[in-house]
C-alpha positions as CSV (number, residue, x, y, z in Angstrom):
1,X,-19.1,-5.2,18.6
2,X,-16.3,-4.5,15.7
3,X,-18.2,-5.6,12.6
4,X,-16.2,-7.4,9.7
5,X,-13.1,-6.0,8.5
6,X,-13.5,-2.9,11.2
7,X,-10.4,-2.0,13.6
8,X,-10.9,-1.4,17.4
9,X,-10.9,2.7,18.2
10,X,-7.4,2.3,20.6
11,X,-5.9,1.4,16.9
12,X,-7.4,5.0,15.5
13,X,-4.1,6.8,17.0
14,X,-1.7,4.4,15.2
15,X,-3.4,4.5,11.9
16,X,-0.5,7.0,10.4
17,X,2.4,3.9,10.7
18,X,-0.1,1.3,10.1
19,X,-2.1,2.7,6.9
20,X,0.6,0.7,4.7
21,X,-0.9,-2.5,6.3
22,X,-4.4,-1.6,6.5
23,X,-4.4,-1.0,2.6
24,X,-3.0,-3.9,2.1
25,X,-5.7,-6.1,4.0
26,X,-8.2,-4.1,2.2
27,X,-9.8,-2.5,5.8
28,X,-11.1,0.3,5.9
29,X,-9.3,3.8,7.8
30,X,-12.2,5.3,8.9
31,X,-12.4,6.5,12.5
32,X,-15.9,5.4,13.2
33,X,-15.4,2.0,15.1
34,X,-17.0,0.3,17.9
35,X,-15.2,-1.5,20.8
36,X,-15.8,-4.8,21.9
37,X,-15.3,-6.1,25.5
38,X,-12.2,-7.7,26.6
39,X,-12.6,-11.3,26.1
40,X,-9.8,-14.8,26.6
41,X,-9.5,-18.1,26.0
42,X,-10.8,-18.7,29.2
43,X,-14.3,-16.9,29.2
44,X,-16.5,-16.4,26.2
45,X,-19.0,-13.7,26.9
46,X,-22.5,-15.6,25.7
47,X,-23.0,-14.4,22.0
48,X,-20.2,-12.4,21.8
49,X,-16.6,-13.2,20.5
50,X,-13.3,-10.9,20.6
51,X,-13.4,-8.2,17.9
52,X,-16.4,-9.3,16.3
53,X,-15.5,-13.3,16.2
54,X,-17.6,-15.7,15.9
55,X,-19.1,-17.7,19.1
56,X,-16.8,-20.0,20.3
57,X,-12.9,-20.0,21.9
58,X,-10.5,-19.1,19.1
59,X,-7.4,-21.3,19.1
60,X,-4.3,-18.6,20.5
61,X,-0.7,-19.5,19.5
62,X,2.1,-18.0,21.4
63,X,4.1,-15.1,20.4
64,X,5.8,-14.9,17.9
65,X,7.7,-12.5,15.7
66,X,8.9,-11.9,12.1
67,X,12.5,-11.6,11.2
68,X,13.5,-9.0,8.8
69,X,15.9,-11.3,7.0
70,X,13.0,-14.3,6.4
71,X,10.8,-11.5,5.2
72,X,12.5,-10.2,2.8
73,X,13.9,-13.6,1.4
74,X,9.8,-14.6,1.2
75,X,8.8,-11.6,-0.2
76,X,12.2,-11.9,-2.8
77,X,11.4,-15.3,-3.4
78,X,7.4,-14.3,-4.5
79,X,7.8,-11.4,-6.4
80,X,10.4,-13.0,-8.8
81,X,8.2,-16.0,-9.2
82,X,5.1,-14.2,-10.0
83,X,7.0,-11.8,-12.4
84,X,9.4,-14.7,-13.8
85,X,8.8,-13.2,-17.6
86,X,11.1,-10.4,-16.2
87,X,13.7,-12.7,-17.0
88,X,12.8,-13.2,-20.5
89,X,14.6,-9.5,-21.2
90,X,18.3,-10.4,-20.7
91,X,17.9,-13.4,-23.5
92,X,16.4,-11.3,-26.0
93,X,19.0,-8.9,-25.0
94,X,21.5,-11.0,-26.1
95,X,19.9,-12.6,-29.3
96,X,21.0,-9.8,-31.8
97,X,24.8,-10.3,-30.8
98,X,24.6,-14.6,-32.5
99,X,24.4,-12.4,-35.7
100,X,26.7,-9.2,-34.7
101,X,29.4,-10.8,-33.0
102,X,31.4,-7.7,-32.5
103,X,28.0,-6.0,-30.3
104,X,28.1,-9.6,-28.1
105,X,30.1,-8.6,-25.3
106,X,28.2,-5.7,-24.6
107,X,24.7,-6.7,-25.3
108,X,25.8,-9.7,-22.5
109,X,27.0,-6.7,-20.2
110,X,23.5,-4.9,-20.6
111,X,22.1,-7.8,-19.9
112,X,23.6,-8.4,-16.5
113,X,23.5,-4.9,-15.8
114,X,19.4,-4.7,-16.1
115,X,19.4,-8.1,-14.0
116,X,21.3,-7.0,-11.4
117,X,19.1,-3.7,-11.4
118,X,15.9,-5.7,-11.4
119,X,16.7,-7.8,-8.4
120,X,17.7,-4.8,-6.0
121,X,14.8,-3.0,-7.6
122,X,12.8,-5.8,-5.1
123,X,15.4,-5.3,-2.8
124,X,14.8,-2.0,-2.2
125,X,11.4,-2.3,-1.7
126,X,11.2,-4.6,0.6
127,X,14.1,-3.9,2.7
128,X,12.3,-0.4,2.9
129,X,9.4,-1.9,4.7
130,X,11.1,-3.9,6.4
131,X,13.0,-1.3,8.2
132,X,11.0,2.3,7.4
133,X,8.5,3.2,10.5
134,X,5.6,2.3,8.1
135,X,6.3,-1.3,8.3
136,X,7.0,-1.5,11.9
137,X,3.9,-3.5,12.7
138,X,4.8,-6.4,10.9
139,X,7.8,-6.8,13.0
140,X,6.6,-6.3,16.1
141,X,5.8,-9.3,18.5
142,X,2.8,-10.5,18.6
143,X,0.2,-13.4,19.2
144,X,-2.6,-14.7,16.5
145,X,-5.8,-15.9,17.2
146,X,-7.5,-18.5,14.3
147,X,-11.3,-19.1,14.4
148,X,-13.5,-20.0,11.2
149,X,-13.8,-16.5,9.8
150,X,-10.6,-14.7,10.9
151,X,-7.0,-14.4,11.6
152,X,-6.5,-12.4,14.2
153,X,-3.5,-10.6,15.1
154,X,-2.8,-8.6,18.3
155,X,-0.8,-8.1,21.4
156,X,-2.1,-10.3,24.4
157,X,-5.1,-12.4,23.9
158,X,-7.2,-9.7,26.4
159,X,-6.2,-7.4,24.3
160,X,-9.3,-5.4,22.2
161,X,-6.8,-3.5,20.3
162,X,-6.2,-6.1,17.5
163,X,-6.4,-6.8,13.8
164,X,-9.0,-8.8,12.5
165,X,-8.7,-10.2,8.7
166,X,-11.0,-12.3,7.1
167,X,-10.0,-15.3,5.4
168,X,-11.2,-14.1,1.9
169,X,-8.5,-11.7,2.3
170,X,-5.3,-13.8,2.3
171,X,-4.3,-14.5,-1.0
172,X,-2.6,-17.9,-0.3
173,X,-0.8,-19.8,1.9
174,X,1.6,-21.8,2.3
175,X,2.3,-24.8,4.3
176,X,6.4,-25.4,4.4
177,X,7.9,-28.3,7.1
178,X,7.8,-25.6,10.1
179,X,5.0,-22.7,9.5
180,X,2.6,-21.8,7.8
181,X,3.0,-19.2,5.4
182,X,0.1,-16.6,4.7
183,X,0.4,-14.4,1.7
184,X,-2.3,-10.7,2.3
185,X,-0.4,-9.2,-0.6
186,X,3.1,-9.1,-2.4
187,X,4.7,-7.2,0.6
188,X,2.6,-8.1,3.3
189,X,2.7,-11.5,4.8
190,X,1.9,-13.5,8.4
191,X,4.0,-16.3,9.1
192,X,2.5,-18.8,12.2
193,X,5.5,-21.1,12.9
194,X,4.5,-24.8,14.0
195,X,6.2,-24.1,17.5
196,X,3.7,-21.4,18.8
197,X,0.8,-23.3,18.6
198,X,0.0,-24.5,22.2
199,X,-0.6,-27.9,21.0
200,X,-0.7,-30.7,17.7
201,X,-4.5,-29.9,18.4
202,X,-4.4,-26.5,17.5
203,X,-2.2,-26.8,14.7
204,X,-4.9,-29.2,13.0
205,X,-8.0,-27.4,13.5
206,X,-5.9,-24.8,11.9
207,X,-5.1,-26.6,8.9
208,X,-8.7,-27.7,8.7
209,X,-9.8,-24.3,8.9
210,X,-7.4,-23.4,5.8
211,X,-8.0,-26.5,3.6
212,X,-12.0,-25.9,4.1
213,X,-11.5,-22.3,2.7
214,X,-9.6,-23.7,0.3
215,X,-6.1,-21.9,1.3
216,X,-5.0,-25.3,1.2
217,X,-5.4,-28.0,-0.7
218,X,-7.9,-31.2,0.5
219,X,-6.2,-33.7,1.3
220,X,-6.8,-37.0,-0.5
221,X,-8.8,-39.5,1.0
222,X,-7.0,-43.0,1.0
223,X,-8.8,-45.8,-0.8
């Protein structure tokens, strides 16, 4: 049985292109891993559970994919949020030239020109793992597999090849009006659209499962 936060052997020759995303979960790289049987939605082998689950049939979505284009908006959208001071610079750029109106013009150029340079800085980096071989996994299709204790992320439901993460490895997510949104690090994210889930079932005992780890917030009871 794969233990917590350990990788099925069959990933072992992939580790090269998928190191970037393994660091960011926080798993570990090393090649000594234990496989666990086959296992589907259909026939839970008595005490056991697909890559080290928990007893019990996860809930499977469909397959699903991530767009280049929504990543990098996300990912855009995070990192200028979390490091809005950033934009603090250009204005004190600017403050000297209320009192030297002669140096305005070009203190308000400088100012725009580090902006500009700022936002493709993020740009850049995440268009580069959007489209370098490093990131490829995040792209690829795929299923996920939600159970009390893990997201799981792999190929086929059969399939013993897949990524486990624990839920005290997501940072945060976030619930929009079509998918939920889940944030492993600034450059690594899962996004589980509403449509994949097989059923309104599903998609509830998943939003239990992330407002009882607090990945959501409770919702408030009605008086």
């Amino acid at each position: 049985m794969v233990r917590m936060g350990e990788i099925a052997p069959q990933w072992q020759n992939r580790l090269p292109s998928l190191r970037p995303c393994l660091t960011a979960c926080g798993l570990p790289q090393s090649p000594d891993m234990r496989q666990q049987a086959p296992f589907n939605k259909h026939n839970v082998p008595p005490g056991a559970g697909i890559l080290g689950m928990p007893k019990g049939k996860p809930v499977f979505t469909k397959k699903t994919q991530l767009d280049n284009k929504t990543y990098i908006s996300i990912c855009m959208k995070k990192a200028l949020k979390k490091f809005w001071y950033a934009f603090l610079v250009p204005p004190v750029i600017i403050l000297p030239g209320l009192y030297w109106t002669g140096a305005l013009i070009w203190l308000v150029v400088a100012a725009l020109v580090i902006t500009i340079l700022y936002l493709l800085f993020w740009y850049v980096q995440f268009y580069g793992m959007a489209m370098l071989p490093q990131g490829k996994p995040l792209f690829e299709r795929q299923l996920y597999a939600i159970t009390p204790d893990y997201l799981g992320i792999m190929k086929k439901e059969t399939d013993p090849q897949g990524m486990m993460i624990p839920w005290d490895k997501i940072e945060t997510v976030e619930r929009t009006a079509d998918s939920f949104i889940f944030h492993l690090t600034l450059a690594h994210i899962v996004i589980i659209p509403f449509n994949v889930f097989n059923s309104q079932q599903d998609q509830n005992y998943t939003e239990s499962i992330l407002r009882r780890r607090s990945l959501l917030p409770a919702r408030e009871e009605k008086v």
